[in-house]
C-alpha positions as CSV (number, residue, x, y, z in Angstrom):
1,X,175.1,79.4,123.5
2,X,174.4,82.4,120.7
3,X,173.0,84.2,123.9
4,X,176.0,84.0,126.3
5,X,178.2,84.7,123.6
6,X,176.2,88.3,122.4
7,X,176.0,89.1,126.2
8,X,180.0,88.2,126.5
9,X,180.7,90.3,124.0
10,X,178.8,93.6,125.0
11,X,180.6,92.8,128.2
12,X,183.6,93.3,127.0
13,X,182.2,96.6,125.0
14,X,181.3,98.0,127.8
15,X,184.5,97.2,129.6
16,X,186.6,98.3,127.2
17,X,184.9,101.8,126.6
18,X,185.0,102.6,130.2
19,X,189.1,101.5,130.7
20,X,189.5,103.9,127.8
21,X,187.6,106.9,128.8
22,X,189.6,106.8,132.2
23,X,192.8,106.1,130.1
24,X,191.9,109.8,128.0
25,X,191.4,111.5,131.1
26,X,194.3,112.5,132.8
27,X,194.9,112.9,136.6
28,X,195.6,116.3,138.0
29,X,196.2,115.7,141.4
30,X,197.9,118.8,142.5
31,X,194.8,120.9,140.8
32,X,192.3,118.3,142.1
33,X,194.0,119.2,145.7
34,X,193.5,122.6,145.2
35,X,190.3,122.6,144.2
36,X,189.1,120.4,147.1
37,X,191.0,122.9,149.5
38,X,188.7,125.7,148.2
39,X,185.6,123.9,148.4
40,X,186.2,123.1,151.7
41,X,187.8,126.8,153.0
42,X,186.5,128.7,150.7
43,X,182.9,127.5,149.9
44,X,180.9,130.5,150.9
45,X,182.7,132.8,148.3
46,X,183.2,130.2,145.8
47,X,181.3,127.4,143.5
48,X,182.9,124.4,142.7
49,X,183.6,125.8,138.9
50,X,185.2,128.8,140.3
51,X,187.6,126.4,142.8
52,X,188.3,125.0,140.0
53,X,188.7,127.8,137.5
54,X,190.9,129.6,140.5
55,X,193.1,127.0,141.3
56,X,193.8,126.4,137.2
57,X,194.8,130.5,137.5
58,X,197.2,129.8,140.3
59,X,199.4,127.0,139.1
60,X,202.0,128.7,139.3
61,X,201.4,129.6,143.3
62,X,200.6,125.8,142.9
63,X,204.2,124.8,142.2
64,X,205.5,126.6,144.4
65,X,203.5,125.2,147.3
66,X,201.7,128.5,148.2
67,X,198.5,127.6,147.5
68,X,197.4,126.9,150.8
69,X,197.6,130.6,151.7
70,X,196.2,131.7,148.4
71,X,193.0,129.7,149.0
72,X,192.8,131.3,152.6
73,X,193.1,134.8,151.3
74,X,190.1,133.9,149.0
75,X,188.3,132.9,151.8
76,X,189.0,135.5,153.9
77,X,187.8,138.3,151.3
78,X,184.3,139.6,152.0
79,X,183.5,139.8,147.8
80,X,182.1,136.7,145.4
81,X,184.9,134.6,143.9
82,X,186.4,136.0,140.7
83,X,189.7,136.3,138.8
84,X,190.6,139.4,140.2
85,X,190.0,138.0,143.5
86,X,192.5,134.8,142.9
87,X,195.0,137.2,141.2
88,X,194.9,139.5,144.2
89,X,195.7,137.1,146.4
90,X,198.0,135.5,144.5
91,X,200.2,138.5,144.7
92,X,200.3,139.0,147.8
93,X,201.8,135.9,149.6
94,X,205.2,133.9,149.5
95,X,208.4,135.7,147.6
96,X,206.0,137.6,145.5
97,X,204.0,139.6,148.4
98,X,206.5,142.7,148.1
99,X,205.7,143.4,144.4
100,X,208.9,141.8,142.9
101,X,212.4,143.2,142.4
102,X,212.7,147.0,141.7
103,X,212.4,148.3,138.5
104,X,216.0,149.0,136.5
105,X,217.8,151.9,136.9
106,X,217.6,154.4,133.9
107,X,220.5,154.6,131.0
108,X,222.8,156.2,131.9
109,X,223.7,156.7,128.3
110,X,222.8,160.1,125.9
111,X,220.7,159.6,123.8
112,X,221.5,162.7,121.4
């Protein structure tokens, strides 16, 4: 009876440290997406840290459902995964491929 009841009770130990080590982990799903895009398309330029370290710099290409074409940029790019790389590309497809607005015009104020 002593038995069942110290095996019953690291049971429940063990149960309730795994429920709580998923319940501290929260689910990124449209990162986790991402990532597993760019291990899939762009696994000969990229690890599986930099997928994921890319698709954490892109969030907001991310959001605006653009990543898709970001992650083939990357893929299509002849050099080794990097920040520069994900930042190039990330600049250069949807509403932010032409640079952004134009710059202000100057005052037309004197200064004197």
């Amino acid at each position: 009876m002593r038995r069942t009841t110290g095996l019953l009770a690291i049971g429940c130990v063990v149960l309730f440290a795994v429920a709580c080590g998923h319940a501290l982990e929260p689910a990124n799903r449209t990162v986790d997406r991402c990532r597993h895009s760019c291990e899939k398309h762009a696994s000969r330029q990229c690890s599986e840290n930099e997928c994921e370290r890319g698709c954490e710099f892109i969030l907001d290409r991310i959001v605006e459902r653009e990543s898709d074409k970001v992650i083939a940029c990357v893929a299509r790019g002849s050099r080794r995964c990097s920040d520069v790389v994900w930042a190039d590309c990330a600049v250069r497809v949807g509403v932010h491929s032409d640079g952004g607005p134009p710059a202000p015009p100057p005052p037309t104020e004197d200064w004197e």
